[in-house]
VEXDREN-2710 file (C-alpha; in Angstrom, 1 decimal):
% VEXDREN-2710
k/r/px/py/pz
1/UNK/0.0/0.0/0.0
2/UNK/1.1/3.6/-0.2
3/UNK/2.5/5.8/2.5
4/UNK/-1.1/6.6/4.0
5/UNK/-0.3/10.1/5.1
6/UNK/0.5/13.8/4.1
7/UNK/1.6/17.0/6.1
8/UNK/-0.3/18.8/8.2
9/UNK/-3.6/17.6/6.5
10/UNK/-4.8/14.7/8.9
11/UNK/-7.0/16.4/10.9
12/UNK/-9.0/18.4/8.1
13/UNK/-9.4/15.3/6.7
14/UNK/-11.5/13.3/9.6
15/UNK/-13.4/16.6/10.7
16/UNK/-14.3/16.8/6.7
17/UNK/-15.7/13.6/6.2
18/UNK/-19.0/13.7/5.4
19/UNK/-21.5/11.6/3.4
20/UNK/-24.2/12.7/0.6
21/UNK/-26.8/10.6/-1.0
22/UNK/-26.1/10.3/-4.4
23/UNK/-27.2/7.1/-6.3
24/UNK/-29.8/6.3/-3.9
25/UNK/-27.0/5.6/-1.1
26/UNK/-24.9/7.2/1.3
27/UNK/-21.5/8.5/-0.1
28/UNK/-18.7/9.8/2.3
29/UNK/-16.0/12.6/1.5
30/UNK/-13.0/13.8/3.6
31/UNK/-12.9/17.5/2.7
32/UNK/-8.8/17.8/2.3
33/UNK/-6.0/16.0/2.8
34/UNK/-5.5/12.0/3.6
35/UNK/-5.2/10.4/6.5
36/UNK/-6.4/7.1/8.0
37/UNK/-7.0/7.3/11.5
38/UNK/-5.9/11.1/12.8
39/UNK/-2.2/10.8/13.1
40/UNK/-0.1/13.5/12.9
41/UNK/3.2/13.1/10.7
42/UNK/5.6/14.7/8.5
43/UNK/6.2/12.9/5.2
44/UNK/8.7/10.3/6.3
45/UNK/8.6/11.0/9.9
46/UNK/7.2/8.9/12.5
47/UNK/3.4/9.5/13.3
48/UNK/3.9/10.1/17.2
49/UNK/2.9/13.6/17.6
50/UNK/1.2/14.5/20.2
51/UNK/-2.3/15.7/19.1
52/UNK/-3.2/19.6/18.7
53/UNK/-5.3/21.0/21.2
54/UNK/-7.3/22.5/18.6
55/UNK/-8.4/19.7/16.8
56/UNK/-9.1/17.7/20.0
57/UNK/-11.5/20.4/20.5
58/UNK/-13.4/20.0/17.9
59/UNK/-14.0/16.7/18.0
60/UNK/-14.5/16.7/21.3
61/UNK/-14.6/13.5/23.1
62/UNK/-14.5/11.1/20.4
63/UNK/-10.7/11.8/19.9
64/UNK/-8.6/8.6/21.5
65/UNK/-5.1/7.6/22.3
66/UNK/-2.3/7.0/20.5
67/UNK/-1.4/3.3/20.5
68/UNK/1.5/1.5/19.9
69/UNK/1.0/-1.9/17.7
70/UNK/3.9/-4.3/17.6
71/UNK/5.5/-4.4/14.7
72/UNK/4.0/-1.2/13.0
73/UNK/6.1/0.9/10.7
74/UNK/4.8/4.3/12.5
75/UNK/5.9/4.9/16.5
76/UNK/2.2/4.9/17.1
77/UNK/-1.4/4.9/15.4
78/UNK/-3.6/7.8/16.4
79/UNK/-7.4/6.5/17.4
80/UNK/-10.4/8.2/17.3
81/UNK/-14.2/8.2/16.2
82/UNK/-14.5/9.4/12.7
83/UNK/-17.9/11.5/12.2
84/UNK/-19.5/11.4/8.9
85/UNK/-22.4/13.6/7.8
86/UNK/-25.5/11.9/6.2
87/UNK/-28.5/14.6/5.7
88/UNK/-27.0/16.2/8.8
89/UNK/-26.9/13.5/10.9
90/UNK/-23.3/12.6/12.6
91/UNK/-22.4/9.0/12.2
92/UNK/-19.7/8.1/14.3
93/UNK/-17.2/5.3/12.2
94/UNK/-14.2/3.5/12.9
95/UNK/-11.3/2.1/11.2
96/UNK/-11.2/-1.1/9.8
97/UNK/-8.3/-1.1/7.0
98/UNK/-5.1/0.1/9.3
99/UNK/-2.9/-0.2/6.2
100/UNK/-5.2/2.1/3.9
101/UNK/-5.4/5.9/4.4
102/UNK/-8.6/8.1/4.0
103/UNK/-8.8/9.5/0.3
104/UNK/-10.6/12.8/0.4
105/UNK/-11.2/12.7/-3.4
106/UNK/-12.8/9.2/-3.4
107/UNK/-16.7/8.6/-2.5
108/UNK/-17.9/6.1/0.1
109/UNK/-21.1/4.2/-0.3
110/UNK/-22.9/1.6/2.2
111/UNK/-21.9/-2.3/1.3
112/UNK/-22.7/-5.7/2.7
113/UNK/-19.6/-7.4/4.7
114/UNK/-18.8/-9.5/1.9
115/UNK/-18.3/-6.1/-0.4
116/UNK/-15.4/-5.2/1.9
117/UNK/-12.2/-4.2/-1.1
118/UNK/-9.3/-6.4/0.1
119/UNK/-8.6/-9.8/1.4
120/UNK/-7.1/-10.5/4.3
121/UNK/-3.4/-8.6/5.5
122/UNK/-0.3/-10.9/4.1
123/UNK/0.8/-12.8/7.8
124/UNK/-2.5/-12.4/8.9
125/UNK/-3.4/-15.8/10.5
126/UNK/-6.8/-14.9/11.8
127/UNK/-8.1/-14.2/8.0
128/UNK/-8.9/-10.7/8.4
129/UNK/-12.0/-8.9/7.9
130/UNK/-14.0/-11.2/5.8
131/UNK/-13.0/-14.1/8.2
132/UNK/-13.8/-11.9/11.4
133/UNK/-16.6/-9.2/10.5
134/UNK/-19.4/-11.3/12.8
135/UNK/-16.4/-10.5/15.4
136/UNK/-15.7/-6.8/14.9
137/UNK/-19.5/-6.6/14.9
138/UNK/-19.7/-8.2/18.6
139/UNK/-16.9/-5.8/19.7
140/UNK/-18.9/-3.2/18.5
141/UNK/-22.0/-4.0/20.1
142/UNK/-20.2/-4.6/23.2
143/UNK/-18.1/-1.5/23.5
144/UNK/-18.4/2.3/23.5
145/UNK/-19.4/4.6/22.4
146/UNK/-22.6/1.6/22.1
147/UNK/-22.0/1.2/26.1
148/UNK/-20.9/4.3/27.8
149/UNK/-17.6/4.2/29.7
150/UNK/-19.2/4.5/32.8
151/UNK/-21.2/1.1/32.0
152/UNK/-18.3/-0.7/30.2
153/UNK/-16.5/0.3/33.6
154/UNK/-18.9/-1.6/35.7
155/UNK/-19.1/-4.8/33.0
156/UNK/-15.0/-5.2/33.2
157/UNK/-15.4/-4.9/36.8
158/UNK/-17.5/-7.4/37.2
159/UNK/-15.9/-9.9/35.0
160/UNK/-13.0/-9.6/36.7
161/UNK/-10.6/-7.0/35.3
162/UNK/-8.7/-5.0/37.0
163/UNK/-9.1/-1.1/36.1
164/UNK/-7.0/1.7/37.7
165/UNK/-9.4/5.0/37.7
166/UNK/-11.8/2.7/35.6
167/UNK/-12.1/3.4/31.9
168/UNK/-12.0/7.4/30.5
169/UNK/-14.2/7.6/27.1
170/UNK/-10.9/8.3/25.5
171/UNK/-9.4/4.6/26.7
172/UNK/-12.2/3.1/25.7
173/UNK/-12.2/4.2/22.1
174/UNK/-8.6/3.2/22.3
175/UNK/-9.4/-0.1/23.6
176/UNK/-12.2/-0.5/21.0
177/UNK/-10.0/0.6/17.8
178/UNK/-7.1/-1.5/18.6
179/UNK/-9.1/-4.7/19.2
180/UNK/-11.2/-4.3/15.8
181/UNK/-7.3/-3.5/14.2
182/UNK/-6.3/-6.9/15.8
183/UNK/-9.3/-8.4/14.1
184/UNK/-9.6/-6.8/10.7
185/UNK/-5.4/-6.6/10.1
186/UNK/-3.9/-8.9/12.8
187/UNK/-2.4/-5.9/14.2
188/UNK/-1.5/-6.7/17.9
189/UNK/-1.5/-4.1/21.0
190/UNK/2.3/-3.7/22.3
191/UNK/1.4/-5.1/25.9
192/UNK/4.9/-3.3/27.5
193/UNK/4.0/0.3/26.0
194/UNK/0.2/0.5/24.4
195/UNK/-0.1/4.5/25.3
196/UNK/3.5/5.5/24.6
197/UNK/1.6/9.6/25.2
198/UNK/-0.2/8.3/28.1
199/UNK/1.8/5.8/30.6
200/UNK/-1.4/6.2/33.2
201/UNK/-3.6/5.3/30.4
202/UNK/-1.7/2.1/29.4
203/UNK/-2.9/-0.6/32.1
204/UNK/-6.6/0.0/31.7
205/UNK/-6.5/0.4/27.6
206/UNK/-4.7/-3.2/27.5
207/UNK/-7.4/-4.7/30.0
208/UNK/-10.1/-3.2/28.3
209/UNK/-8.3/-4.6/24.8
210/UNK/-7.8/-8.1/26.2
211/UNK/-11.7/-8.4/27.5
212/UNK/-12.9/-7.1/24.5
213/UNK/-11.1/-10.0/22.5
214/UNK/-11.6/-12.6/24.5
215/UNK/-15.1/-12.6/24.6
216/UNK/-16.3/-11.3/20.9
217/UNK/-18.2/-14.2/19.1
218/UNK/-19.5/-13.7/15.7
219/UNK/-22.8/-11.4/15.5
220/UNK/-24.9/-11.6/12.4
221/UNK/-24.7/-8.5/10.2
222/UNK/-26.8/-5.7/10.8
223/UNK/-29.7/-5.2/8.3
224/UNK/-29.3/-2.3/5.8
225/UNK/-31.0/1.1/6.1
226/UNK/-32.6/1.1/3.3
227/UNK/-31.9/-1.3/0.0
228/UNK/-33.8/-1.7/-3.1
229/UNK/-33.0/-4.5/-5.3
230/UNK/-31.9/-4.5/-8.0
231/UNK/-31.7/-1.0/-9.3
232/UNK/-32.8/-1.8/-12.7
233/UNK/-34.7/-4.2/-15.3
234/UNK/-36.2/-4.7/-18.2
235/UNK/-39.1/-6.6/-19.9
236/UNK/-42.1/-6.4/-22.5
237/UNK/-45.5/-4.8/-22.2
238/UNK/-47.8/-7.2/-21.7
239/UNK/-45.5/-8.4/-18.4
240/UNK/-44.9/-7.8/-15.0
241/UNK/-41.5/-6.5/-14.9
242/UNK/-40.0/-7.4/-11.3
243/UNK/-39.8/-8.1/-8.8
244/UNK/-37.5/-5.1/-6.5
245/UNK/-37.5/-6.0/-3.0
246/UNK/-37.2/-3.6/-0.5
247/UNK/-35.4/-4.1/2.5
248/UNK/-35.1/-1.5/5.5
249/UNK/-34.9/-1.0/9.0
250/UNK/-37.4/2.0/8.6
251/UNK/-41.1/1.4/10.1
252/UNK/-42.8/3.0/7.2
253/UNK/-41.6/3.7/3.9
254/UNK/-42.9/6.5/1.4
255/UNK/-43.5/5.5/-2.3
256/UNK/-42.5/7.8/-5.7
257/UNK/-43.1/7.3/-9.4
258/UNK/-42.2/8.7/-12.7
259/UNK/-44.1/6.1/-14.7
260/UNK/-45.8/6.8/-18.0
261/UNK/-49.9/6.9/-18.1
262/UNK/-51.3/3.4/-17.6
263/UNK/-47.8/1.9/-16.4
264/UNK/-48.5/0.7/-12.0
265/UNK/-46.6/-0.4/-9.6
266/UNK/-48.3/-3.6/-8.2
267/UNK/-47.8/-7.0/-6.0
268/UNK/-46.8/-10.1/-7.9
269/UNK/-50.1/-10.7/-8.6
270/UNK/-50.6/-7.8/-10.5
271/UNK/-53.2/-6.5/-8.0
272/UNK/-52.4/-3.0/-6.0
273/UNK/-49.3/-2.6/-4.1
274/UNK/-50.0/-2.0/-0.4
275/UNK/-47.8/-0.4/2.9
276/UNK/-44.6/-0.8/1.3
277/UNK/-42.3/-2.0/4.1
278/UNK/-39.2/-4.3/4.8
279/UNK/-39.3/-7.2/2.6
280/UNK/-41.7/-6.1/0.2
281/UNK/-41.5/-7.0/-3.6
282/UNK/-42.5/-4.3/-6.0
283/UNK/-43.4/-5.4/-9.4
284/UNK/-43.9/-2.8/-12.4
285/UNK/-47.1/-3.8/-14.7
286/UNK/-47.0/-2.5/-18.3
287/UNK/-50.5/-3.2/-20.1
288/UNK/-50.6/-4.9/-23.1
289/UNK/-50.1/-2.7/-26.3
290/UNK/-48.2/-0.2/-24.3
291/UNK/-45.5/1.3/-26.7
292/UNK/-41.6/0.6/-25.7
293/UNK/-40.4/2.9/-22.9
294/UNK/-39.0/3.6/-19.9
295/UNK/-39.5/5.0/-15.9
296/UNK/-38.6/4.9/-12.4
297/UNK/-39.3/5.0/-8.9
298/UNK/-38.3/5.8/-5.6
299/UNK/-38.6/4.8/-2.2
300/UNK/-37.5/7.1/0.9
301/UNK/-37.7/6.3/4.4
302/UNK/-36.0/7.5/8.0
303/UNK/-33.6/4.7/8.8
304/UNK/-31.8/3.5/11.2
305/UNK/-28.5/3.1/10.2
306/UNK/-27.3/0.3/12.3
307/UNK/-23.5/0.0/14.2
308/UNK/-21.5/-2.4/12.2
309/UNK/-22.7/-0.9/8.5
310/UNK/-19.7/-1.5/6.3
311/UNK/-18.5/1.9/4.0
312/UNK/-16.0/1.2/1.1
313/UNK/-14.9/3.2/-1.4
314/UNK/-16.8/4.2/-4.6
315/UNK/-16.5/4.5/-7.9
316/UNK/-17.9/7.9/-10.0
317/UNK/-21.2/6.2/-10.2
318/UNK/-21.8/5.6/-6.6
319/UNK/-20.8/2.0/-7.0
320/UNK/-18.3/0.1/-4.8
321/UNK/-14.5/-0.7/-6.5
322/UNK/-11.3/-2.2/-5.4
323/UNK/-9.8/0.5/-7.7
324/UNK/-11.4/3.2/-5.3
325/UNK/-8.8/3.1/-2.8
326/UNK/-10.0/4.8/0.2
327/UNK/-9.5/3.4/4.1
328/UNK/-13.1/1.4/4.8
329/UNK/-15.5/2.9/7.8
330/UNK/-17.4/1.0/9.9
331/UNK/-19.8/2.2/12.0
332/UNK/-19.7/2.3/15.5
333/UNK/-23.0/3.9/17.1
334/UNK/-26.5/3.5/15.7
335/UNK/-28.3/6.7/14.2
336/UNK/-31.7/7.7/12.4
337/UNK/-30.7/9.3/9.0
338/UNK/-33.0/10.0/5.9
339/UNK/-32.3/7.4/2.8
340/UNK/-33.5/7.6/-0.6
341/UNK/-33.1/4.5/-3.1
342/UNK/-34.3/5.0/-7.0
343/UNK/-35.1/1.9/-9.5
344/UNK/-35.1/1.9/-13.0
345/UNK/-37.5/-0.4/-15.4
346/UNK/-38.0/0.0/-18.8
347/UNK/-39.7/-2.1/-21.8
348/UNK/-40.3/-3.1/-25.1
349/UNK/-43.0/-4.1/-27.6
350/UNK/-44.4/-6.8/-26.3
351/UNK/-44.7/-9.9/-29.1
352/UNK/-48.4/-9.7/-30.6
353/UNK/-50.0/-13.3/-31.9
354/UNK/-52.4/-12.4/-34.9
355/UNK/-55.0/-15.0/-35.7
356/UNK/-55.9/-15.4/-39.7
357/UNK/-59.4/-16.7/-40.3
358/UNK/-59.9/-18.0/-43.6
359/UNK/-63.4/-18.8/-44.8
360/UNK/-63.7/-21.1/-47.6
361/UNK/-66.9/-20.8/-50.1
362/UNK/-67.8/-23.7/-51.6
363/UNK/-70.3/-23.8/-54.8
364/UNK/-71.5/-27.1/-56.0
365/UNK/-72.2/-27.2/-60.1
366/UNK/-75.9/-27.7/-61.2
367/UNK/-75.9/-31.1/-61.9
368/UNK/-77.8/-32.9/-64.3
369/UNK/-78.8/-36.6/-64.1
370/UNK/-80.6/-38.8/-66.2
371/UNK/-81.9/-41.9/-64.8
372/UNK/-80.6/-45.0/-66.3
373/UNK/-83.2/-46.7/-64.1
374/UNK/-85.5/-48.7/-66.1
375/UNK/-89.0/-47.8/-66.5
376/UNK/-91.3/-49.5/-63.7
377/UNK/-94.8/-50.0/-65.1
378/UNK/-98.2/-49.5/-62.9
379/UNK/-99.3/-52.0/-61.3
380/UNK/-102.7/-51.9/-63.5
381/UNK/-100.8/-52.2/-66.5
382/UNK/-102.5/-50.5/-69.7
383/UNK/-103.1/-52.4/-72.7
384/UNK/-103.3/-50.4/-75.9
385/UNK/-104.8/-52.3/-79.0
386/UNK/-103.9/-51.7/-82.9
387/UNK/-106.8/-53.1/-85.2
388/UNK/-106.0/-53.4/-88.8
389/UNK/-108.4/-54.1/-91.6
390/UNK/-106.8/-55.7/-95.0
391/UNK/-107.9/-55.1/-98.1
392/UNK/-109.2/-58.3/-98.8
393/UNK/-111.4/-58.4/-95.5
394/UNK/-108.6/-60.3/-93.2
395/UNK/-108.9/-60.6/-89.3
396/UNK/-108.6/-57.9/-86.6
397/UNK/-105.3/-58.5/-84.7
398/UNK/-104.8/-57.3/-80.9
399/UNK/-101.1/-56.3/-79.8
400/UNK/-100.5/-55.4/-76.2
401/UNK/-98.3/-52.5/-76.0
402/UNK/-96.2/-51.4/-72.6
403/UNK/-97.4/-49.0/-70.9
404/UNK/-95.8/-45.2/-71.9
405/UNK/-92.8/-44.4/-69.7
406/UNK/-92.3/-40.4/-69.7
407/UNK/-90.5/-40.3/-66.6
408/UNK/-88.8/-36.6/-65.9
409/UNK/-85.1/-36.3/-65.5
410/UNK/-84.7/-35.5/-62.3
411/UNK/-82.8/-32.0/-62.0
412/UNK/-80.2/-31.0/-58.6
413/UNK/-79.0/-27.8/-58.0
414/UNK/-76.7/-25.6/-55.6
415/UNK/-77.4/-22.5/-56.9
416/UNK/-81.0/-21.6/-58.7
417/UNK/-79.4/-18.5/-60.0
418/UNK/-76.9/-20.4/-62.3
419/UNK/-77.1/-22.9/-65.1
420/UNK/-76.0/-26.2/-64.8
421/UNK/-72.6/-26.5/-67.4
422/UNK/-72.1/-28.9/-69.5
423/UNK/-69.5/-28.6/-71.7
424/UNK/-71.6/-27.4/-75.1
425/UNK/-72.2/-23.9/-76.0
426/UNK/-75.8/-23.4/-77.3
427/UNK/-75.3/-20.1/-78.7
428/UNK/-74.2/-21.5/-82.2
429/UNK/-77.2/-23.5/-82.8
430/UNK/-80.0/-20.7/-82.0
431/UNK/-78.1/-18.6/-84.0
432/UNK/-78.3/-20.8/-86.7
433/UNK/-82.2/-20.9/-86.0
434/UNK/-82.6/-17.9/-86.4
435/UNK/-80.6/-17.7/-89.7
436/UNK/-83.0/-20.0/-91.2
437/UNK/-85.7/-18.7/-89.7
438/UNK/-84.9/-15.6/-91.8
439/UNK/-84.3/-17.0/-94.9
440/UNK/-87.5/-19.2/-95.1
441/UNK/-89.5/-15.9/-94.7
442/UNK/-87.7/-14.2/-97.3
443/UNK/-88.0/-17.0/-99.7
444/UNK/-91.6/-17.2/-99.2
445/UNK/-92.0/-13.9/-99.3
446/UNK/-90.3/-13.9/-103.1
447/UNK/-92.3/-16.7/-104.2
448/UNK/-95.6/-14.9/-103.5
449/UNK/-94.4/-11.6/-105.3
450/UNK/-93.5/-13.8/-108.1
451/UNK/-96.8/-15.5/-108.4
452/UNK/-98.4/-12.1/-108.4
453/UNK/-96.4/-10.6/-110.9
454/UNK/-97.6/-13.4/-113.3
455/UNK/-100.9/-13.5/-112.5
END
């Protein structure tokens, strides 16, 4: 890593760090200058100094001891509570990356545990963070400024440690910072010098250090402020495009849209979204027909931004990044800030089935049918007889004949509005009629003239 620390700048730095909400999550700042933890140094000098008595009053009692670790590079490690600003609430942070200074220029934003940038410190045979954030988080739980000093006092005492004066609030924030240190870098408290500014201070800082270590068992992590999940998606109208899930330590949680006409937010079953509240799934339905496009919305809520939230650095879009290098915050004391989270949801064209119906009209020919039945007399048959007289005065002869058979040909037809075809135009023939029609008349007509002419 590089040298974590620059001239004269350390203190602006912690007093400037401050958060803003920008991508829907907490971002931090320091102001000017790096630092990591409030140490005062020249460039390759040793970070010893004894703290200025201006900056100590600014940040009042949060401001520790120096510490000696064994094995550091630097005489001693300044601790200390960092403050952050989110919405103009103070969060008070500490250290968990003792190798990594604080980057004023590089954004902070609110991660899970398992976001944290770096893997554990090279010679670190407890694993580091990752391995021992359930530990950090007992420590914090267990410690100040989440128990007063007064009350951490009265728990050492009872478990058996011997305090001097009991604990000031400025031993137990160095007590505190150097046990998470041991946990998240495997950085160990010099037991023969820990407060090489404060010799009276030593005794009860290395009790406090040793209690706090041997007792911390892993605590589950914290539930977020305020999360939305994921930020974005995308689907077809037609579809419910989700689901986001909210989760949030808020009690209530206010709703915002910038959705086209038509376009809801609903349940997964398409019905009307209710309270929205921790654990809810928000889905975005897009009728049918709806052209392609796009929306958002927003939830917003007052937190509570629990102690062991994790803070890494951020990229320029809000995002977390190993390439952000800034010194990762944890915090150390709970605190009700105002959160604000924005999704994303667009859609296209939804795919649109189009059913053909084809209706098929069928006309059946005239047909015409002659019966090739044969002719079935009456029952009473007829008999018809032929009598023939001969010249010479011969018999009368009788000759049954069969009865007459005009049966009609039986006619079938779709269509009564069109002739049956048959293959043979009948225009040629009446034409010919007609032809000789006409000329019979005319020759008639001349043969009468001509009988009148002679007569």
């Amino acid at each position: 890593m590089a040298n974590r620390f620059h001239p004269g700048r350390i203190a602006a730095a912690v007093l400037g760090a401050s958060i803003a909400l920008m991508s829907a999550a907490p971002l931090a700042f320091a102001d000017n200058g790096n630092d990591n933890h409030g140490g005062y140094a020249t460039p390759r000098g040793p970070r010893d100094q004894a703290p200025s008595a201006q900056s100590d009053a600014k940040i009042g009692t949060t401001t520790g001891l120096n510490v000696k670790l064994v094995g550091d590079k630097f005489a001693s490690e300044r601790t200390l509570l960092i403050p952050i600003t989110v919405d103009g609430q103070k969060v008070y942070t500490y250290c968990v990356e003792l190798n990594v200074e604080i980057d004023g220029k590089v954004k902070m934003v609110e991660v899970p545990w398992d976001k944290y940038p770096y893997e554990a410190t090279p010679g670190d045979k407890d694993g580091g963070f990752k391995a021992n954030a359930g530990k950090i988080n007992w420590v914090l739980q267990n410690s100040y400024p989440n128990v007063g000093a007064a009350k951490l006092t009265q728990e050492l005492t009872a478990a058996g440690v011997k305090l001097n004066n009991g604990l000031s609030e400025a031993e137990a924030i160095s007590a505190t910072q150097s046990a998470i240190w041991h946990l998240s870098d495997g950085a160990k408290l010099d037991e023969n010098n820990p407060t090489p500014f404060n010799k009276d201070s030593g005794a009860d800082v290395l009790a406090a250090y040793n209690y706090l270590l041997s007792h911390a068992t892993p605590v589950d992590q914290p539930t977020p402020s305020l999360d939305l999940a994921p930020t974005s998606q995308s689907g077809k109208a037609g579809d419910l495009i989700g689901p986001f899930t909210v989760t949030t330590t808020a009690d209530s949680v206010k709703l915002t849209t910038q959705l086209p006409n038509g376009v809801t937010l609903t349940d997964k079953d398409g019905k009307a979204l209710g309270d929205v509240k921790n654990g809810t799934q928000i889905y975005v339905k897009v009728p049918a027909g709806t052209e392609a496009g796009n929306g958002s919305f927003a939830i917003d809520a007052t937190a509570h931004l629990n102690a062991g939230r994790l803070f890494v650095g951020a990229n320029a879009d809000g995002k977390p990044s190993a390439k952000a290098i800034t010194q990762s915050l944890i915090v150390a004391k709970p605190t009700d800030i105002k959160l604000h989270k924005e999704a994303s949801v667009s859609w296209t064209v939804g795919s649109t089935t189009t059913t053909t119906t084809t209706t098929t009209t069928t006309t059946s020919p005239t047909t015409t049918t002659t019966s090739t039945s044969p002719c079935v007399p009456s029952t009473s048959p007829t008999t018809t007889t032929r009598t023939t007289t001969t010249s010479n005065g011969g018999t009368t002869t009788s000759t049954p004949m069969p009865p007459s058979c005009n049966t009609p040909t039986p006619t079938t037809s779709a269509d009564t509005n069109e002739l049956a075809y048959t293959g043979a135009s009948v225009i040629g023939p009446v034409i010919a009629g007609i032809v000789l029609i006409g000329a019979g008349v005319g020759a008639l007509f001349f043969v009468r003239r001509r009988k009148a002419n002679h007569s």
